[in-house]
Each structure stands twice: as C-alpha cells, then as structure tokens.
LODREN-301080 format. One record per residue: residue number from 0; residue in three letters; x, y, z of N, C-alpha, C in turn. Coordinates in steps of 0.02 Angstrom, whole numbers, plus 32768, in hexadecimal, padded with zeros to 4 digits. Layout:
# residues N
R   pos   code    n.u    n.v    n.w   ca.u   ca.v   ca.w    c.u    c.v    c.w
R   NUM    ala      X      Y      Z      X      Y      Z      X      Y      Z
...
# end
This chain:
# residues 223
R   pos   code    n.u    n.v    n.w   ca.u   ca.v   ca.w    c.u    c.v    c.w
R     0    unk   380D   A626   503D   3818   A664   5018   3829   A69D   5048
R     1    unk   384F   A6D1   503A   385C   A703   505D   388B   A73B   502E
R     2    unk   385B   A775   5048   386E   A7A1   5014   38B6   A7D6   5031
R     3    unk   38E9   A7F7   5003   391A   A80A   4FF3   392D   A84E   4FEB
R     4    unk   394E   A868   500B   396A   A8A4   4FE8   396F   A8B5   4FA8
R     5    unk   3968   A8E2   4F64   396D   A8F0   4F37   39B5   A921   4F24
R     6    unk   39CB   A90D   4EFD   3A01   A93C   4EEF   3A1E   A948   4EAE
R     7    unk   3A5A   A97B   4EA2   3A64   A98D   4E50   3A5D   A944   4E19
R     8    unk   3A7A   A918   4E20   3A76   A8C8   4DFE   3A1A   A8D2   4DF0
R     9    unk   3A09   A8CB   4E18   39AA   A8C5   4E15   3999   A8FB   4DE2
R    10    unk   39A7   A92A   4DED   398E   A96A   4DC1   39AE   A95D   4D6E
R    11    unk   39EC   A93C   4D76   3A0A   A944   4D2C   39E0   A8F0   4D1B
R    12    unk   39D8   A8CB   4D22   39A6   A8A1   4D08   3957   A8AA   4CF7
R    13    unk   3948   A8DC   4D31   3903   A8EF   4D1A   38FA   A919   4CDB
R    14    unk   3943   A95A   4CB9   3941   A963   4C94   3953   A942   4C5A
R    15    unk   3960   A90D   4C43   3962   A8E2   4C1F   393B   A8CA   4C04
R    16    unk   38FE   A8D1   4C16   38B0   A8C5   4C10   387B   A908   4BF3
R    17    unk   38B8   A944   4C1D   386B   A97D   4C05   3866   A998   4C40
R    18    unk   3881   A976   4C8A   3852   A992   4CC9   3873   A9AE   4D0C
R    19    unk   38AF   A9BA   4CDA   38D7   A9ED   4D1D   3897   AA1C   4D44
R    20    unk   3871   AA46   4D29   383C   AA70   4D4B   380D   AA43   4D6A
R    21    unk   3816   AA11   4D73   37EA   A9F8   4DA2   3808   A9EC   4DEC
R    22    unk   384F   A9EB   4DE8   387B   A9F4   4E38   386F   AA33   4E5B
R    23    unk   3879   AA30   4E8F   386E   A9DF   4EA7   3813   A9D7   4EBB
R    24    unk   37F1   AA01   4EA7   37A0   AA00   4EA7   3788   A9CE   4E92
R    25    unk   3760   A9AA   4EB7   3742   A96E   4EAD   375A   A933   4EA6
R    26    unk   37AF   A920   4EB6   37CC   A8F8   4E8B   37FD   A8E6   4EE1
R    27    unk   37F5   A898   4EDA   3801   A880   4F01   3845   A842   4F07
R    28    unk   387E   A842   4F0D   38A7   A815   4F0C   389B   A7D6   4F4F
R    29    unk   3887   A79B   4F1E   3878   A763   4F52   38B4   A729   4F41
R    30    unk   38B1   A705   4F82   38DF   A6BE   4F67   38AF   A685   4F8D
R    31    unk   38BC   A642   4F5E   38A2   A606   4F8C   38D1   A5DD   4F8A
R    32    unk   38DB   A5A1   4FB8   3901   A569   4FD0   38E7   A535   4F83
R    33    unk   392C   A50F   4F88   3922   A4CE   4F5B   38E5   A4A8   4F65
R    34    unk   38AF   A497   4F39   386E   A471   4F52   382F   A4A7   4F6B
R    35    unk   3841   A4DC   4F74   380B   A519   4F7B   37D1   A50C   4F2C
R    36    unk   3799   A51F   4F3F   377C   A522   4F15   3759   A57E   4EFB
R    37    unk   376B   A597   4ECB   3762   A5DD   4EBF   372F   A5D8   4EA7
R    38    unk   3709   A5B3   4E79   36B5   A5C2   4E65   36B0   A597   4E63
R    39    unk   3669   A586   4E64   3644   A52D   4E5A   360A   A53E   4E2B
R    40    unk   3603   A50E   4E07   35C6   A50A   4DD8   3584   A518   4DCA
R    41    unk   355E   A558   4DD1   352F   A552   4DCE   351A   A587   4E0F
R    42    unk   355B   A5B8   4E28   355D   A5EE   4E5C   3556   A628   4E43
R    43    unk   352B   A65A   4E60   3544   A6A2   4E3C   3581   A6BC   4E52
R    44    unk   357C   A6D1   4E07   35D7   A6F0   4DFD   35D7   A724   4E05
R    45    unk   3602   A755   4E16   35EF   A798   4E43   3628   A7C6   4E15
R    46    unk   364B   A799   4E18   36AC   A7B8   4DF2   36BD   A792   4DB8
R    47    unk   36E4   A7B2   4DB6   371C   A79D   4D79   375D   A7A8   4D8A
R    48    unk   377D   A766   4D74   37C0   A774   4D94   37E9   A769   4D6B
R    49    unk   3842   A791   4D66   3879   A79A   4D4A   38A4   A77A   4D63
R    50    unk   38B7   A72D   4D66   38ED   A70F   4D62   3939   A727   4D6F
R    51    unk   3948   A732   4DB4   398E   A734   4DC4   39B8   A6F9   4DBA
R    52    unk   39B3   A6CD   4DE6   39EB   A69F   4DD3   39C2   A65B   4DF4
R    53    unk   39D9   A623   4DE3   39B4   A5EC   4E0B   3994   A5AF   4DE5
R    54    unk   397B   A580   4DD8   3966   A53C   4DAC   391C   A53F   4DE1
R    55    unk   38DF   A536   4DAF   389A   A51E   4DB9   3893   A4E7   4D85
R    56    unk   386D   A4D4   4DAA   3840   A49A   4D6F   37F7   A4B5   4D74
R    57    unk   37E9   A4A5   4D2D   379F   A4BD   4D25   3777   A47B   4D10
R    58    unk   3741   A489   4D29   3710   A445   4D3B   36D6   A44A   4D24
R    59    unk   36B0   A43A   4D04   366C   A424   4CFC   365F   A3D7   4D1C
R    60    unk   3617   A3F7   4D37   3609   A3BC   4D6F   35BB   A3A0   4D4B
R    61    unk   35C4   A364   4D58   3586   A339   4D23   3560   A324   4D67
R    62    unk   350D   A31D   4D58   34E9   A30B   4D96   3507   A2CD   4DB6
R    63    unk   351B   A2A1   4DB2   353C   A261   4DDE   3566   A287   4E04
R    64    unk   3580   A2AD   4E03   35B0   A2D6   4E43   35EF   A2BF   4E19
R    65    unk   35F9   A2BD   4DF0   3656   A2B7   4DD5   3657   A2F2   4D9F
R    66    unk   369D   A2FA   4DA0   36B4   A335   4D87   36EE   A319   4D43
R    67    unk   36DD   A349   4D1C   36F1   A34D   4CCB   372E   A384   4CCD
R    68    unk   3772   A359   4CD7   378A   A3AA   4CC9   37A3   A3B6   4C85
R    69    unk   37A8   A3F8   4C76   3794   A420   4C2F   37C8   A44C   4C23
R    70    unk   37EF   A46E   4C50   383D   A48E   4C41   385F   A497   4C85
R    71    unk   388D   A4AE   4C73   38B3   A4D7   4CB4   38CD   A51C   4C96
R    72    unk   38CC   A55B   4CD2   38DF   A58B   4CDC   3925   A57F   4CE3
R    73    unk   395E   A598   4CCE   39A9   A596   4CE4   39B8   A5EC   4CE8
R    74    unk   39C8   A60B   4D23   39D6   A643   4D1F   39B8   A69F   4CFA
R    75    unk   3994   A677   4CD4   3960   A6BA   4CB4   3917   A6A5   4C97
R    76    unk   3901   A6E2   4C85   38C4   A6E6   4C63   3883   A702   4C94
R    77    unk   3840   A6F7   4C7A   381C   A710   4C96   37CE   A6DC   4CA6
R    78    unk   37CB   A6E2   4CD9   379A   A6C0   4D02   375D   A6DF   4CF5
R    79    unk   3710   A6B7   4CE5   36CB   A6E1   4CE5   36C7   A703   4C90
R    80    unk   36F5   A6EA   4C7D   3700   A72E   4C1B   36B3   A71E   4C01
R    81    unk   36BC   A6CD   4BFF   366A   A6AE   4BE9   3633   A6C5   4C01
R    82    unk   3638   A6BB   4C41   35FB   A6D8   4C64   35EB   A724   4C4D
R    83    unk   3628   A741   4C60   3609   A791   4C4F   3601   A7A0   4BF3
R    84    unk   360B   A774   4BBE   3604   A78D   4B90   35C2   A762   4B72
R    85    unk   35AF   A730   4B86   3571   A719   4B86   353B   A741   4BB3
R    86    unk   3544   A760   4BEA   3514   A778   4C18   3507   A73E   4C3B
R    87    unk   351C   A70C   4C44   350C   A6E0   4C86   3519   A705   4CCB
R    88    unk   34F0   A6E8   4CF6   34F5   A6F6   4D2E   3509   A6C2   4D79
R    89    unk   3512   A696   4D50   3527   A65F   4D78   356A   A63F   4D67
R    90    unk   35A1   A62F   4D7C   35DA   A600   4D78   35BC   A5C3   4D3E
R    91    unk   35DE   A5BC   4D17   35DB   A571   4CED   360A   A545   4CE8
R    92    unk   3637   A551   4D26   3661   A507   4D27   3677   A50F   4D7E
R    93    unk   36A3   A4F3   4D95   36D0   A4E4   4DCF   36FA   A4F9   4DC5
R    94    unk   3723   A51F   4DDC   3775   A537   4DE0   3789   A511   4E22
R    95    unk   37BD   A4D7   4E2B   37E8   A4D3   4E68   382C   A4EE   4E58
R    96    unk   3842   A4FE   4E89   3891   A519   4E88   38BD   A4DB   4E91
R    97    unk   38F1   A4CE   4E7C   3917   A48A   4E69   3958   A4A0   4E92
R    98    unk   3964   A4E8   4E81   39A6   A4FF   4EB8   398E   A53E   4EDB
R    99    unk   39C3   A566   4EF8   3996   A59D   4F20   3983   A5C1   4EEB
R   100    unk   3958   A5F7   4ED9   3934   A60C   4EAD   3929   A670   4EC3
R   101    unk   3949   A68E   4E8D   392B   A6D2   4EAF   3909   A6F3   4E6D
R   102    unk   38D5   A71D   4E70   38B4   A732   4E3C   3894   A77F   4E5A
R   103    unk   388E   A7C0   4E28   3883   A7D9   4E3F   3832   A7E4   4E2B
R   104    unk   3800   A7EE   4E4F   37A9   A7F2   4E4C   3799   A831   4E36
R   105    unk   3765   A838   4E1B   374E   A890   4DF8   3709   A888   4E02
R   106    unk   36D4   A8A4   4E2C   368D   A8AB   4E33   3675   A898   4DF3
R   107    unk   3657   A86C   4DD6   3627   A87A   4D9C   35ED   A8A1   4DA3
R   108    unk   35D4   A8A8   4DE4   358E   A8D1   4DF3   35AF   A921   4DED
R   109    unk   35D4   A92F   4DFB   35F3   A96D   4DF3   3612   A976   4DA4
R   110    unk   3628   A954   4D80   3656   A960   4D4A   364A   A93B   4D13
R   111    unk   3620   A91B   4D1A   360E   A8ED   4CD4   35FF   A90B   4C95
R   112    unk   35C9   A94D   4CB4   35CD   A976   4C56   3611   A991   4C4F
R   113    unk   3633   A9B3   4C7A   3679   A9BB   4C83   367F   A99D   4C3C
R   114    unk   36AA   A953   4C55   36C9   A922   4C41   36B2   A913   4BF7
R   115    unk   3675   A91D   4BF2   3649   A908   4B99   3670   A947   4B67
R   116    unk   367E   A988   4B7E   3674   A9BA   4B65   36C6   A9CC   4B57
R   117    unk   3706   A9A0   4B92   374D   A9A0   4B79   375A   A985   4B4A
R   118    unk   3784   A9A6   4B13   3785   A979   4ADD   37CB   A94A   4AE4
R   119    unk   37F5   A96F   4B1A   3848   A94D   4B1F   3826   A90B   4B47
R   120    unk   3808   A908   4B70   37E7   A8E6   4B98   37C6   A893   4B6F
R   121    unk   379B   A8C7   4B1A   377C   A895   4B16   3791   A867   4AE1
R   122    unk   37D9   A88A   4ABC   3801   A87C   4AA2   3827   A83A   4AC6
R   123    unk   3833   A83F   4B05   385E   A805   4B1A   3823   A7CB   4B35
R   124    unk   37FB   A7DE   4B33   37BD   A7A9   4B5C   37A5   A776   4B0D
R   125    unk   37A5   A7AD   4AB6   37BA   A778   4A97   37D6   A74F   4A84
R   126    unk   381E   A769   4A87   3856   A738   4A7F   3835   A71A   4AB8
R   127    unk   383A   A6FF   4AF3   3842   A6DE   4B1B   380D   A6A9   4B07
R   128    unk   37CC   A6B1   4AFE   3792   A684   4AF0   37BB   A659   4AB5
R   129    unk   37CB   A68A   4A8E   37E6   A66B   4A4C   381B   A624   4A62
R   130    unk   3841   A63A   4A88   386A   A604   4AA3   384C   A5D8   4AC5
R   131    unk   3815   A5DA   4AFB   37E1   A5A5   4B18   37DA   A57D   4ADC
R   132    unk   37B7   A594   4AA8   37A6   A571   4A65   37DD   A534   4A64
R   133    unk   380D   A565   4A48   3848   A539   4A31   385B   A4FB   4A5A
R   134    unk   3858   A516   4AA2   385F   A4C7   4AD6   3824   A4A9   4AC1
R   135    unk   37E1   A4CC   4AD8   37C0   A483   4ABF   37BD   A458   4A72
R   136    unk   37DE   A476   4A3E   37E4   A44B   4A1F   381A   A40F   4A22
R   137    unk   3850   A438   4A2F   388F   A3F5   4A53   3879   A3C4   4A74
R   138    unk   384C   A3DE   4AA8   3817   A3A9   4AE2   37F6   A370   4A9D
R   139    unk   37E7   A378   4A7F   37BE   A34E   4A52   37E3   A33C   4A33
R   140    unk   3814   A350   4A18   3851   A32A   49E5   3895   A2F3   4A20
R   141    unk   388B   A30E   4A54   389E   A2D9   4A89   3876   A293   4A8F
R   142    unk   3833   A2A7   4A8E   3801   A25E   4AA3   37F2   A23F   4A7F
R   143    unk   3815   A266   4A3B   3811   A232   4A02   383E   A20A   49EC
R   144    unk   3889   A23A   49EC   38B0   A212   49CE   3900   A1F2   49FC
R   145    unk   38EC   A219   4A3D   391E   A1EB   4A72   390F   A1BD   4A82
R   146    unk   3931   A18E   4A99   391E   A14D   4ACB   390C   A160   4B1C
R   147    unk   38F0   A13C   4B27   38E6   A14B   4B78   391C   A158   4BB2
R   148    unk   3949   A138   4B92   3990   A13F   4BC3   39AD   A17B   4BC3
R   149    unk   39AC   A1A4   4B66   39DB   A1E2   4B66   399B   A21D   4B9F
R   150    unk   3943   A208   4B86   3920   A243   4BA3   393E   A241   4BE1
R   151    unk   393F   A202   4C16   394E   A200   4C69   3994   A20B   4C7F
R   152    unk   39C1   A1FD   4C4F   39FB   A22C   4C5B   39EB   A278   4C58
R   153    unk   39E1   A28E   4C0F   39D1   A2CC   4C1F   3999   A301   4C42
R   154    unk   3971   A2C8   4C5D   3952   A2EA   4C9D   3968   A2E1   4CED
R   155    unk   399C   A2B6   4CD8   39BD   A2BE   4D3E   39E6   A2E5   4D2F
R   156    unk   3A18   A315   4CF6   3A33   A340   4CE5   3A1C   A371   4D0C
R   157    unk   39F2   A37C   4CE1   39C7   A3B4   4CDC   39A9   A3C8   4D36
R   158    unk   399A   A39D   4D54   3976   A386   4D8D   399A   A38D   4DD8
R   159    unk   39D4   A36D   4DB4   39FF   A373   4DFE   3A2A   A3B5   4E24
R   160    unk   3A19   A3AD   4E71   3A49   A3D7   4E78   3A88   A3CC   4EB6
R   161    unk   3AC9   A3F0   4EBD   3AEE   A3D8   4ED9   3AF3   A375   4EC6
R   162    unk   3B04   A36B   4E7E   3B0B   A334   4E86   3AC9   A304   4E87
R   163    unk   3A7E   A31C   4E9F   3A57   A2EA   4EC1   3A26   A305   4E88
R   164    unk   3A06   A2BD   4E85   39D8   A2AA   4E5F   3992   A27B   4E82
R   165    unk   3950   A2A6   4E9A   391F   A2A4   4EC8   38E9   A2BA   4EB6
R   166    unk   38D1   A2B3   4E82   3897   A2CA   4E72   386D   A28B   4E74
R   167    unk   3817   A297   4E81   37F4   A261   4E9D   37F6   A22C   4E48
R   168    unk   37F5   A1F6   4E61   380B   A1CE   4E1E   37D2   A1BB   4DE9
R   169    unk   3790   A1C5   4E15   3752   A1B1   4DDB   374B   A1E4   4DBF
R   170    unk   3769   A239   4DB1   375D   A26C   4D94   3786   A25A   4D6A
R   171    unk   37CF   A25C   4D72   3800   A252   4D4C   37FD   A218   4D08
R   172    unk   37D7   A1E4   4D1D   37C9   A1BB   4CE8   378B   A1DA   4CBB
R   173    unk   375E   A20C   4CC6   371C   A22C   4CB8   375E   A24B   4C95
R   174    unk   377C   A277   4C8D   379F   A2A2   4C7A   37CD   A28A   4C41
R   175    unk   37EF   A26B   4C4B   3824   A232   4C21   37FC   A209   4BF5
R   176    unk   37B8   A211   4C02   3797   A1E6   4BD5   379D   A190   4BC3
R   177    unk   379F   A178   4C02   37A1   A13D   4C01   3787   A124   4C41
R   178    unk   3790   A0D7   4C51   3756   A0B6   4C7F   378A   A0B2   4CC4
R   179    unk   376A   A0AF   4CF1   379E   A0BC   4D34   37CC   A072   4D2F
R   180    unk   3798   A03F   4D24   37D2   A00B   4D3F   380C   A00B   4CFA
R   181    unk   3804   A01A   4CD2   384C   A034   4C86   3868   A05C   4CC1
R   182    unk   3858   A094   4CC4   3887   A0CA   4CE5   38AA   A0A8   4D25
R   183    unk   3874   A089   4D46   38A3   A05F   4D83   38E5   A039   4D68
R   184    unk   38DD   A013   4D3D   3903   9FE6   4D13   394A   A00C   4CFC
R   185    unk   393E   A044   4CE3   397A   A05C   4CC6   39AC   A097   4D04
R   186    unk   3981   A0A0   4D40   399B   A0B2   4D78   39DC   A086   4D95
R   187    unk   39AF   A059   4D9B   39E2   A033   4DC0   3A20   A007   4D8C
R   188    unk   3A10   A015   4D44   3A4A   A000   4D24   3A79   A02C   4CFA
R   189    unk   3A60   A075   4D19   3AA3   A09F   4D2E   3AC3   A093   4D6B
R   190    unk   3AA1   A092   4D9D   3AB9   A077   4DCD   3AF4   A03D   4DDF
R   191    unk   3AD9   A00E   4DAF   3AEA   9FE0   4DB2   3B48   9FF8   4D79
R   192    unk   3B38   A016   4D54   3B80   A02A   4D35   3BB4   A06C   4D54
R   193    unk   3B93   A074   4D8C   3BC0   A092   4DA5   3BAF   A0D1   4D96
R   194    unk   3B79   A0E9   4D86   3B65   A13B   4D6F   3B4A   A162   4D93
R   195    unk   3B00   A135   4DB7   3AEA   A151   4DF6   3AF4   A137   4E44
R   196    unk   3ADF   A14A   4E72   3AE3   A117   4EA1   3AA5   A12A   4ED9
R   197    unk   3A88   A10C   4EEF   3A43   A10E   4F0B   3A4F   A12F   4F5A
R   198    unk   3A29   A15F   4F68   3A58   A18B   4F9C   39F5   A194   4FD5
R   199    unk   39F9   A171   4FF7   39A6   A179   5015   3970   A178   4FE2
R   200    unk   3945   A1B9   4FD4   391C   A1C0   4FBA   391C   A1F8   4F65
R   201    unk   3978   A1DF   4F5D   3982   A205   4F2C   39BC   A1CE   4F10
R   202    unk   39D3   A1ED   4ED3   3A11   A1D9   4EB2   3A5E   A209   4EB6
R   203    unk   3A9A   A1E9   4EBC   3AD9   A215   4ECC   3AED   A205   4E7C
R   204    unk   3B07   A23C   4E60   3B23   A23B   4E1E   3B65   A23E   4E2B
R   205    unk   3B81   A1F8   4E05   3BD3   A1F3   4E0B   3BEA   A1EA   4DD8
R   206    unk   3BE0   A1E7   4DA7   3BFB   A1E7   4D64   3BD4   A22E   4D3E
R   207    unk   3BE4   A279   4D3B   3BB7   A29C   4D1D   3BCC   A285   4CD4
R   208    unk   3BFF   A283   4CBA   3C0C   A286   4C71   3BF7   A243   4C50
R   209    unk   3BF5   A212   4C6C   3BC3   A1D8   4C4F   3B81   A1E3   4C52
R   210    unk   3B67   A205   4C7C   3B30   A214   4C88   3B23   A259   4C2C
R   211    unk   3B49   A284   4C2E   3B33   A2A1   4BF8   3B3B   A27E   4BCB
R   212    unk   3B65   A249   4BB4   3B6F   A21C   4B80   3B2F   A20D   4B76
R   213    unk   3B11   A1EC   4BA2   3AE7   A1B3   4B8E   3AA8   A1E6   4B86
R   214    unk   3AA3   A221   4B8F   3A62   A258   4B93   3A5D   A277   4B23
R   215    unk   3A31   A293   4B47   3A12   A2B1   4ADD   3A4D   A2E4   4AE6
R   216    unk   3A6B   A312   4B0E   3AA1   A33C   4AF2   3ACC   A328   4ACB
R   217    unk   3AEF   A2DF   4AD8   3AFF   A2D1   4ABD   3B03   A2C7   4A5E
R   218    unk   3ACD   A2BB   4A64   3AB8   A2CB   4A05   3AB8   A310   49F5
R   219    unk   3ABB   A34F   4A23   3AB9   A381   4A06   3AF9   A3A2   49F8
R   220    unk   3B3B   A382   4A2C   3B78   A392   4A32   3B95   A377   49D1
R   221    unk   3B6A   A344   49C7   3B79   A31A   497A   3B6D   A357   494A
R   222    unk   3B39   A36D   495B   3B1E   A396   4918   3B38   A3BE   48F2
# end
C-alpha cells in the first residue's frame, strides 16, 4: 500500500457522495498492488473507503482457514457502508485487490457522525447496500440453478487478470460450490479443449469467448 497525491478527479468523486467538504481533511488517497490485502476479517476498521478504480474480491473466511468469496468490487462503490451503518467496529470480511486498486479513505473516528447525519451521503450508501442485496441474491440463484461448469467459468472471468487465472484452488471450489476434485476435473477439460492452458501455479486464458459461452452470462445475454 502506498498513499497518493489527491487531486480535482478525487474531489469530484467525493462529491458524488455528499463529501466534497471533507477534502482534502482527513481523507486519504491510497493504492495497493494486485494480491494486497486492504482489510481482513475480524480487524478494526478505522475508514471507509470510496472506490476509484480497480477489482477486489471480498472474502469471508470460515475457521478451517479457507475463504468464501461473496462479490467483487469493479471500479466503484463504497467500502465499510455495513460496518458504519450497523455500528460495527470491526471488518466483516477480507478485501484482496485482484488488480492494482486505488480508493480514497475518510477517518471514521473523525467523521462518522459526519457521515450518519449526510443525507446525499446516505442516500447513495442505500442504493448501494440495496445492490449488495441484489448480488447476493444472484449468488443464490447461481448455486442453484447453474451447473458447476457455467459457476467456474464465470468465476475465472470474474477472477482473472492480464489473461491469468491464480487464485488458490481449494477456495475457489468453497466458492463455486462444489468439491475440489469436480473442480479439478473440469479444469483440466477446458484445458483439455483448448480454453485454458496451465501456466505454473495459475491458468493462461486462450479462448476468452468460449470461456464466456460456457459461463451463466451467457443465459443472461438470452433473456
């Protein structure tokens, strides 16, 4: 992680929210590397952060040490909304960064009644939950009614970057909702058709458009 200059772009996103008057006071522009981890489970959360540009995966971690992932960030929204509108004080999931990742941070110890008391602010923090909702219901209408092949297509989609597909593989099957050696099975018979190709400790994507074929977008492109 390493933090950033702030500039007009930063300020016209913060007002988008409610919080141009918080520039640049208290408010911090950070970035992390692909695989950085920005919160972990069960840390106090200090900030809240506004989504510049960048792909996270968000994680819930189960006591065996494997991880559940539960959405991805693509370019916006807001980090901590839960926490601060529940009053938690601790992180309730994992954020890793999937590509480089920049977000800008706002003290919650400084600005949290702030933040309760904006209404432009708290206006977009519902929509936004509202939309969490909405993914997790898709999440459940995925594990029900895809096959295992379209979920693991559309999670090396979702997953990869520059092409590469590397995420640790006993999560990915926790996630995809199926048993590792299935998920092993249908790895290697993309592989085997010419879709992926096994690159060290990751996968090289060489067919992307078969690859979306065979994924759940596909049924939605139908609809």
């Amino acid at each position: 992680m390493k933090e950033l200059p702030m500039s007009d772009k930063h300020r016209e996103k913060l007002s988008e929210y409610g919080l141009q008057d918080m520039y640049p006071d208290s408010c911090r522009l950070v970035s992390y590397k692909a695989g950085e981890t920005l919160l972990r489970e069960g840390m106090p959360l200090t900030w809240l952060g506004v989504i510049m540009c960048g792909k996270a995966k968000i994680c819930s971690t189960a006591p065996n040490g494997r991880n559940l992932v539960l959405c991805y960030y693509v370019s916006e929204g807001i980090i901590g909304d839960l926490e601060l509108m529940t009053g938690l004080k601790s992180a309730t999931t994992t954020i890793v960064a999937i590509t480089d990742f920049e977000c800008i941070t706002i003290s919650l110890s400084i600005h949290s009644t702030a933040l309760k008391s904006n209404t432009v602010f708290l206006n977009r923090v519902g929509n936004e939950l509202a939309l969490k909702l909405l993914r997790s219901s898709a999440n459940f209408v995925s594990s029900s009614l895809y096959s295992g092949e379209e979920r693991l297509c559309s999670y090396i989609l979702q997953t990869s970057h520059n092409r590469m597909f590397s995420d640790i593989l006993s999560d990915v099957s926790c996630s995809v909702g199926m048993s590792y050696r299935h998920m092993f099975r249908l790895l290697n018979q993309l592989c085997a058709e010419g879709i992926l190709e096994k690159h060290g400790y990751g996968y090289l994507i060489l067919d992307r458009d078969a690859l979306i074929r065979r994924s759940e977008s596909s049924h939605h492109k139908t609809v």
